[in-house]
C-alpha positions in Angstrom: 211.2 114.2 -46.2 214.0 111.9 -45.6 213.4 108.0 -45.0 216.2 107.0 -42.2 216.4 103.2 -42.0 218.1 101.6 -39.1 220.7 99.6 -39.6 223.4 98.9 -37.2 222.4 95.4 -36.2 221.8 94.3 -39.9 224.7 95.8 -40.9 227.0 93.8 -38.5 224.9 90.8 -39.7 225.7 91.6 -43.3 229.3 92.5 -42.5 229.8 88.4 -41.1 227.8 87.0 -43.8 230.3 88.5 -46.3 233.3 87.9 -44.3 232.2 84.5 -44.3 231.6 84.1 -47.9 235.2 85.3 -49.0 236.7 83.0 -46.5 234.7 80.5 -48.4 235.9 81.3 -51.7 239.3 81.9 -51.1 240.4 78.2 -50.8 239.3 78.3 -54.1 240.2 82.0 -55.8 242.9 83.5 -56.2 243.6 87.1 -55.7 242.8 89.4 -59.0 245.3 92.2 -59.8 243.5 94.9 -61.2 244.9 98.7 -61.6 241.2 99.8 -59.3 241.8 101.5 -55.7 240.3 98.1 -53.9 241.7 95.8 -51.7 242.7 92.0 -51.2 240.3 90.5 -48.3 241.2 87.5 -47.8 242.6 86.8 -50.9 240.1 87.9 -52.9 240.6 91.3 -54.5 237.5 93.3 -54.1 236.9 96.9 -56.5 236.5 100.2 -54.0 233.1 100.6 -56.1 232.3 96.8 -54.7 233.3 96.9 -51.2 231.1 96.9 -48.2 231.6 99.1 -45.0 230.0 98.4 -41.3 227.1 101.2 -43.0 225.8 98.5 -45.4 225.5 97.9 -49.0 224.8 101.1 -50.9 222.3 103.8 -50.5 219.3 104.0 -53.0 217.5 107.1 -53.9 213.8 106.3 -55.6 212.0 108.9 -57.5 208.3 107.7 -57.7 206.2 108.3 -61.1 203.3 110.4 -62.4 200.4 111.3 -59.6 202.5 109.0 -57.1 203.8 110.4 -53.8 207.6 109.1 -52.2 205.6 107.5 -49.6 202.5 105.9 -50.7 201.4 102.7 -50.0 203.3 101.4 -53.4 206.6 102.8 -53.0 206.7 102.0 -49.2 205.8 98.4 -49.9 208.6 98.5 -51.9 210.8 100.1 -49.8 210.0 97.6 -47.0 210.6 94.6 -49.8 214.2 96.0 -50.1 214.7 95.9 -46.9 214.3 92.2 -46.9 216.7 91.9 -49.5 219.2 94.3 -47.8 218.3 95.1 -43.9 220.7 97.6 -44.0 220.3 99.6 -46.5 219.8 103.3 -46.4 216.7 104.4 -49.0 215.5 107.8 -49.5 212.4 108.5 -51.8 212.5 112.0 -53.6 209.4 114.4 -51.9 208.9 117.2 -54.5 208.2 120.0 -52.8 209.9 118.7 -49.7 207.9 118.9 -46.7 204.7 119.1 -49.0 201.3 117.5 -48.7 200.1 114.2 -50.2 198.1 116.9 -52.1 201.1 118.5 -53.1 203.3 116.4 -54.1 200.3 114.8 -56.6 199.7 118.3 -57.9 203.8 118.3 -58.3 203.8 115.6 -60.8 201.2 117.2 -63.5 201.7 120.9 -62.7 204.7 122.6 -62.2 207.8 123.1 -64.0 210.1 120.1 -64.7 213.3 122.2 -64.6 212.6 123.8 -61.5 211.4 120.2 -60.0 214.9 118.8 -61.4 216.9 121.2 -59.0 215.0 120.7 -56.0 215.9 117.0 -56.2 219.3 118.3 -56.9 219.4 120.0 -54.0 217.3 117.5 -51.8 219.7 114.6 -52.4 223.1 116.7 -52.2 222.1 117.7 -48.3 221.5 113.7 -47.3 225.0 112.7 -45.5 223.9 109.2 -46.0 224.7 109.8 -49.7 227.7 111.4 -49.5 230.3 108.2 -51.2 227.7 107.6 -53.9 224.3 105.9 -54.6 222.1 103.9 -56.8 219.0 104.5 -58.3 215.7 104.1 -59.3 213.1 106.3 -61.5 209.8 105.2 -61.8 208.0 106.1 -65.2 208.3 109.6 -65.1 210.6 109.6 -62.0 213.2 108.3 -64.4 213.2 111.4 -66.4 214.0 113.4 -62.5 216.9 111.0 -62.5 218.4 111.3 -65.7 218.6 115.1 -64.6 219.7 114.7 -61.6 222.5 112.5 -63.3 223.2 114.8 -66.2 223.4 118.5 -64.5 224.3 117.7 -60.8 225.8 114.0 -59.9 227.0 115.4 -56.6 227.3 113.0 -54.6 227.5 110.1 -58.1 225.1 107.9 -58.5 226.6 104.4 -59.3 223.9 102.6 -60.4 220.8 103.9 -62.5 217.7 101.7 -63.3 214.4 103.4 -64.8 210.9 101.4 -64.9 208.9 102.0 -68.1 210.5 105.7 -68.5 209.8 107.7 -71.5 213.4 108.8 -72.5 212.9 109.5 -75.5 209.3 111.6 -74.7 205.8 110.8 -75.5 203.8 111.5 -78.4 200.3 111.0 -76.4 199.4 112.2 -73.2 199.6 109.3 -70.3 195.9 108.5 -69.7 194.4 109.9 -66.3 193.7 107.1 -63.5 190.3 105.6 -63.1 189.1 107.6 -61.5 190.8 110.5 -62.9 192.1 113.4 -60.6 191.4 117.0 -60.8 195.0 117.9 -61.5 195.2 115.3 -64.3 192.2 116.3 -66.2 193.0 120.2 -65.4 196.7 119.5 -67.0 195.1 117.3 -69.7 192.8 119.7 -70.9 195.5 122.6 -71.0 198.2 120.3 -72.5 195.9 119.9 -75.7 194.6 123.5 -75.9 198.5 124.2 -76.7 201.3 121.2 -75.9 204.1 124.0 -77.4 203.2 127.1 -76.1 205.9 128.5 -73.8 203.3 128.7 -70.9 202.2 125.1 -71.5 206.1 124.3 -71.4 206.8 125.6 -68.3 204.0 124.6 -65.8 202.6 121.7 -67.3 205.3 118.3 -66.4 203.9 116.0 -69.1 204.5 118.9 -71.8 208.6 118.7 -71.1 208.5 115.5 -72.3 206.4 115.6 -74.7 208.1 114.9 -78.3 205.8 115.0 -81.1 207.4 113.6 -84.5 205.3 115.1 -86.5 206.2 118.5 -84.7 209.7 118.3 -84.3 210.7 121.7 -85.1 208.0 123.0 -82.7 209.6 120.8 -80.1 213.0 121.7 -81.0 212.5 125.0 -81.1 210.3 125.8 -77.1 210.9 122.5 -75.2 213.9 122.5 -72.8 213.7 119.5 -70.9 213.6 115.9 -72.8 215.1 117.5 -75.2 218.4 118.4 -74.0 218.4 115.7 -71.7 219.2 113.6 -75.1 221.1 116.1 -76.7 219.0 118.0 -79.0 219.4 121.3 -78.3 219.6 123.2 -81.4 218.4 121.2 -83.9 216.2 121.7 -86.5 214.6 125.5 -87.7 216.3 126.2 -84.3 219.8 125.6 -84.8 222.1 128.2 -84.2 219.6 130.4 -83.1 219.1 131.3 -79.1 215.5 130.5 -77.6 216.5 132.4 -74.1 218.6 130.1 -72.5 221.9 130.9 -73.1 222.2 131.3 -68.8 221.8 127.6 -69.2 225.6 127.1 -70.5 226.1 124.8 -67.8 223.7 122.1 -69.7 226.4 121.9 -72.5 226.3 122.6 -76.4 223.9 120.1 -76.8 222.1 120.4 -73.8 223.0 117.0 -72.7 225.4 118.5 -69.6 227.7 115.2 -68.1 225.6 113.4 -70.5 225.0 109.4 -68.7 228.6 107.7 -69.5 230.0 108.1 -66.4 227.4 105.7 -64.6 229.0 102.2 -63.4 225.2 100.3 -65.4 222.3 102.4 -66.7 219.7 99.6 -67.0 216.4 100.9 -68.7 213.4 98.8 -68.6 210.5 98.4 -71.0 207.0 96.9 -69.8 206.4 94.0 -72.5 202.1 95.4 -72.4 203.0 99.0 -72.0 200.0 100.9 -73.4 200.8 104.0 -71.4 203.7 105.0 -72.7 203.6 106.3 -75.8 205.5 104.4 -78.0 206.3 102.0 -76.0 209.9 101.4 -76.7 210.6 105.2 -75.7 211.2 103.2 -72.5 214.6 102.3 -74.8 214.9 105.8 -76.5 212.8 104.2 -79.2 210.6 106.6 -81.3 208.4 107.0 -84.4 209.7 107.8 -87.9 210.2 111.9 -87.8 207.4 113.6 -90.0 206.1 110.5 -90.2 202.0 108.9 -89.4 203.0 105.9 -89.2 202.9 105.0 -86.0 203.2 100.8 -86.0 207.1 101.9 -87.0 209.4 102.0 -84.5 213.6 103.7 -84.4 215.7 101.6 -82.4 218.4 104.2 -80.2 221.2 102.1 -82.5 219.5 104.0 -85.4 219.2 107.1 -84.3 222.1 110.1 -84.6 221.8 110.4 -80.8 223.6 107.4 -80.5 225.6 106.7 -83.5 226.7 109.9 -84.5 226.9 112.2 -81.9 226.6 110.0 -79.1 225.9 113.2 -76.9 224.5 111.3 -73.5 227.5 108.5 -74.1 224.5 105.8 -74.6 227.3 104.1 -77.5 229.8 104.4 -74.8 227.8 102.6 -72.5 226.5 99.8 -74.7 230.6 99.5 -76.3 231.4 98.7 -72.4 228.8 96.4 -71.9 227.5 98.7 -69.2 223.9 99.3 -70.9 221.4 97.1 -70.3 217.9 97.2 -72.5 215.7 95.1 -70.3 211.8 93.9 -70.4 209.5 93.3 -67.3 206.4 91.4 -68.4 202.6 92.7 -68.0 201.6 96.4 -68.1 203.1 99.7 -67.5 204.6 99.6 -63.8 203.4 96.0 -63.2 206.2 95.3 -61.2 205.3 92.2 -59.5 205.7 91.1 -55.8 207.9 89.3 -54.5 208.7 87.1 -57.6 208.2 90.2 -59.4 210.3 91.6 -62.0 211.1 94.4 -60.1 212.8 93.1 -56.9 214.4 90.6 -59.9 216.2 94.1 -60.9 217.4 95.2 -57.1 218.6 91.9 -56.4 220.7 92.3 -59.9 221.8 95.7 -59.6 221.1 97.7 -56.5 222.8 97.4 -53.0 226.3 95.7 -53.7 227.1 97.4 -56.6 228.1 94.2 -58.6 227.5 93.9 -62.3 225.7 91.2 -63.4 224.7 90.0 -66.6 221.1 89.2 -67.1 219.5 88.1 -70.2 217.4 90.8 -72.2 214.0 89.1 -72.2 214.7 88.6 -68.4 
């Protein structure tokens, strides 16, 4: 289901309030030279990734979280808060399946599998003509994992832009609780995900179990999970490595399973909750994790530590951060407490959704 805004007045509106403000600061600005494909408006030169057509500021694509739908009452409030920010934006909120049920789309996010769910996206956002010079996005919890595929194996049209809320990027080592009240489909997926988290059938029809990343199991992980894992490069490591698991039709993900990796996004802004006790750790929401082989679980890897990042450097994280172009951000309260209209999260889109500026905020922000 695709969410069409309207957005020809607003966007003539928005189109005199920014001619207005570069004929403001031109008295005082002199025209950059940079080697980019822009242009000098009124003597201010403006980057083609910066510059604002009669359509608007840029699309956004959302990509809701765990037992959410891409229209709920949350997302569209959201949606509608954007909007006040940017009338004329264009915003499309991933339905997986597409033209599914409220029903189905719950059911979607604990059963199914999360490959499968990856390339419908894929798909879904490459026949949106709205999208076609490039997008920003955001991934909520879970949704942020859909994103990072969509980034990493298809990127077609680009997306400019990537912020995740409280994502586990580097996996979970406990199941995210069930609601209160719990669903069906969660306790259902619960129960199977413990009777066997790495058995192949639990891999492939149960979403929580692709991103599931046990340290005290890491060959086990290594060796049957296909998802979080190559997202961050770690296909074929340990009792695994050099050794097929089936998926050698899957040469397009890369070596390392990583495909395009993320260093060809403009800012990749990842955001922890500061109270997160969903996520599990934590600061996975920052490709954090717990000491391999290890019970202790108050310890906590930073990504600079880990050979993701500074050996290999598979998803281009190092490249990012080298550029300036990673940003490691908090949001107070609780996982997915993302505030009103003061609220952290419409603190974010104002910072890096829409106009495609980069902006440096400060990391406890």
């Amino acid at each position: 289901m695709r969410l069409a805004i309207p957005h020809a007045f607003a966007a003539g509106a928005a189109a005199l309030l920014w001619t207005a403000y570069i004929q403001a600061a031109a008295a005082s600005i002199p025209a950059v030279v940079a080697e980019d494909k822009g242009q000098t408006v009124f003597g201010v030169h403006v980057q083609e990734s910066d510059m604002i057509s009669d359509k608007g500021p840029r699309p956004l694509v959302i990509w809701h979280g765990l037992g959410d739908t891409a229209l709920s009452d949350g997302i569209s409030g959201f949606i509608e808060d954007i909007k006040d920010i940017y009338p004329a934006i264009f915003v499309h909120s991933v339905q997986v399946p597409i033209n599914g049920s409220l029903d189905d789309e719950r059911r979607a996010g604990f059963w199914g599998n999360a490959e499968e769910q990856g390339r419908q996206g894929c798909e879904q956002l490459a026949s949106i003509s709205e999208l076609e010079g490039g997008f920003d996005a955001i991934g909520f919890s879970q949704g942020g994992l859909f994103m990072r595929y969509y980034v990493q194996y298809c990127n077609d049209p680009p997306v400019r832009n990537l912020v995740t809320f409280g994502t586990p990027h580097f996996g979970i080592a406990a199941l995210i609780p069930c609601p209160t009240p719990p669903t069906l489909s969660c306790l259902l997926a619960a129960r199977a995900a413990r009777s066997g988290i790495y058995k192949p059938w639990t891999q492939r029809n149960l979403v929580q179990a692709a991103y599931f990343r046990d340290t005290e199991r890491l060959d086990e992980f290594w060796e049957v999970n296909e998802f979080v894992r190559d997202l961050n490069g770690e296909k074929g490591k340990g009792q695994s490595a050099g050794v097929s698991n089936g998926d050698d039709d899957k040469k397009w993900k890369g070596k390392n399973g990583a495909g395009k990796g993320l260093g060809g996004l403009e800012t990749f802004v990842a955001i922890q909750f500061a109270d997160d006790r969903t996520v599990s750790p934590a600061q996975s929401s920052h490709f954090g994790t717990y000491i391999p082989g290890s019970k202790d679980k108050e310890t906590i890897i930073p990504i600079t530590d880990q050979p993701i990042y500074n050996q290999t450097d598979e998803i281009g994280l190092r490249k990012l951060n080298k550029a300036g172009r990673l940003k490691l951000l908090f949001c107070p309260g609780a996982h997915m407490e993302i505030g009103g209209e003061d609220g952290c999260g419409l603190r974010m889109v104002r910072d890096w959704i829409g106009w495609g500026r980069e902006r440096e905020r400060d990391d406890t922000s």
